[in-house]
C-alpha positions in Angstrom: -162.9 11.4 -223.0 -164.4 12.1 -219.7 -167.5 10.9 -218.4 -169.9 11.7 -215.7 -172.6 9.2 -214.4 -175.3 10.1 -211.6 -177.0 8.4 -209.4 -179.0 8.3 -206.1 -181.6 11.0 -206.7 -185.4 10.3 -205.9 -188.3 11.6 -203.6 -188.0 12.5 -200.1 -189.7 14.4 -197.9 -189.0 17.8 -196.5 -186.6 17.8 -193.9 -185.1 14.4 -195.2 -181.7 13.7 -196.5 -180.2 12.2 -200.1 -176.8 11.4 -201.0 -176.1 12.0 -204.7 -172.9 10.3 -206.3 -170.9 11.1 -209.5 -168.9 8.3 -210.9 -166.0 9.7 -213.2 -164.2 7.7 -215.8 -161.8 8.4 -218.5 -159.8 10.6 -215.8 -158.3 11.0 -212.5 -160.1 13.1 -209.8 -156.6 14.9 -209.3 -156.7 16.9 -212.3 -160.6 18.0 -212.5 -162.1 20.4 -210.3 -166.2 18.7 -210.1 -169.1 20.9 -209.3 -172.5 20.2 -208.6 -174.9 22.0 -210.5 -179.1 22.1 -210.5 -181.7 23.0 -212.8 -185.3 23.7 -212.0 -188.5 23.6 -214.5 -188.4 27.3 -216.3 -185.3 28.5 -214.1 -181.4 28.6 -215.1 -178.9 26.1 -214.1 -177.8 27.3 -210.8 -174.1 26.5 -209.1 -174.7 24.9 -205.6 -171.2 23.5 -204.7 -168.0 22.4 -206.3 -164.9 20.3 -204.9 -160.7 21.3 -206.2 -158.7 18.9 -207.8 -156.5 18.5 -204.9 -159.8 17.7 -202.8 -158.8 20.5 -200.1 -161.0 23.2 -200.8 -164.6 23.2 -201.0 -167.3 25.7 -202.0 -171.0 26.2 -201.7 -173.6 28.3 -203.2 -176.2 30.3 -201.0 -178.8 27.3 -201.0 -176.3 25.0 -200.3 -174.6 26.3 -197.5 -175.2 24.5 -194.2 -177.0 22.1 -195.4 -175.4 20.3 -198.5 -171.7 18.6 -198.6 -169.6 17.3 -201.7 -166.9 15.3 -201.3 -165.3 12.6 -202.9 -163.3 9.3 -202.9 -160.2 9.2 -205.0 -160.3 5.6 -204.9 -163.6 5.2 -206.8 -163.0 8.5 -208.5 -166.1 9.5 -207.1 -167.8 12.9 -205.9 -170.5 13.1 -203.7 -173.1 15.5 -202.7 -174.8 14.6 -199.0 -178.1 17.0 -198.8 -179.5 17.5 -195.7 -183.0 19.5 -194.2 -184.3 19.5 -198.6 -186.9 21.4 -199.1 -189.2 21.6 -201.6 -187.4 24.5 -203.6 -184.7 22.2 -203.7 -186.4 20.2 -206.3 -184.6 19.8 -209.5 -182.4 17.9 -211.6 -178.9 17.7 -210.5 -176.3 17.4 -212.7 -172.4 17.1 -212.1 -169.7 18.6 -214.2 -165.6 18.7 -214.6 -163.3 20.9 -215.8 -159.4 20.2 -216.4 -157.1 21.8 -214.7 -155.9 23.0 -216.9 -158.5 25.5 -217.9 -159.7 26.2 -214.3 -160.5 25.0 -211.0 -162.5 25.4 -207.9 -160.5 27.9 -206.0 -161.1 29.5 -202.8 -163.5 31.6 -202.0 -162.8 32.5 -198.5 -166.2 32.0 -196.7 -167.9 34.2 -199.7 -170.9 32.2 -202.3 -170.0 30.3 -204.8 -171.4 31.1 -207.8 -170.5 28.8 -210.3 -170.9 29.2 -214.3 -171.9 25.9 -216.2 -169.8 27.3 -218.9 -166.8 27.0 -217.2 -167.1 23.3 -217.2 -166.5 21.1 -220.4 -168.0 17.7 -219.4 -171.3 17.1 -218.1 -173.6 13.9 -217.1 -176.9 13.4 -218.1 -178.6 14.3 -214.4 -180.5 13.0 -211.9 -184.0 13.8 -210.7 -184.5 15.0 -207.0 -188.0 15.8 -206.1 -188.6 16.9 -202.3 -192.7 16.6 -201.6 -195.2 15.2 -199.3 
């Protein structure tokens, strides 16, 4: 069975940086597709970026773009999610998820926003906690 551990969320200030990691076990990074997914107090989980099983392609949802970048290290079978410039409405709990192959992936989008559904994705961590304040 898969699972997904976060890990490096915290405060930071507006305009600062955090670097958010998702360590998967119980599979190999080839055959998931990973997203990145938030959740706010009282708002719905929102898609902000997702990375393909072959590690090529890379999309990005409209508050993630420019400023956010996932990637990942086959040799830890980690994912990564550097966020630059936060802001405040970037506040949230982050979570990371995985799908199989199988039953989809994170294709192309050709430049276009990314908007990812949670329930495409079958295996979830617990979260992690980024607050962005003064």
């Amino acid at each position: 069975q898969l699972q997904l551990v976060e890990s490096g969320g915290g405060l930071v200030q507006p305009g600062g940086s955090l670097r958010l990691s998702c360590a998967v076990s119980g599979g190999s990074l080839d055959y998931y597709g990973v997203a990145w997914f938030r959740q706010a107090p009282g708002k719905e989980r929102e898609g902000v970026s997702c990375i393909h099983s072959g590690g090529g392609n890379t999309n990005y949802g409209d508050s993630a773009k420019g400023r956010f970048t996932i990637s990942r290290d086959i040799a830890t079978n980690t994912v990564y999610l550097q966020m630059n410039s936060l802001k405040p409405e970037d506040t949230a709990v982050y979570y990371c998820a995985a799908v199989h192959i199988t039953l989809k992936d994170c294709y192309p989008t050709f430049g276009s926003v990314w908007h990812g559904k949670s329930s495409d994705f079958a295996s979830w961590g617990q979260g992690t906690q980024v607050t962005v304040s003064s």
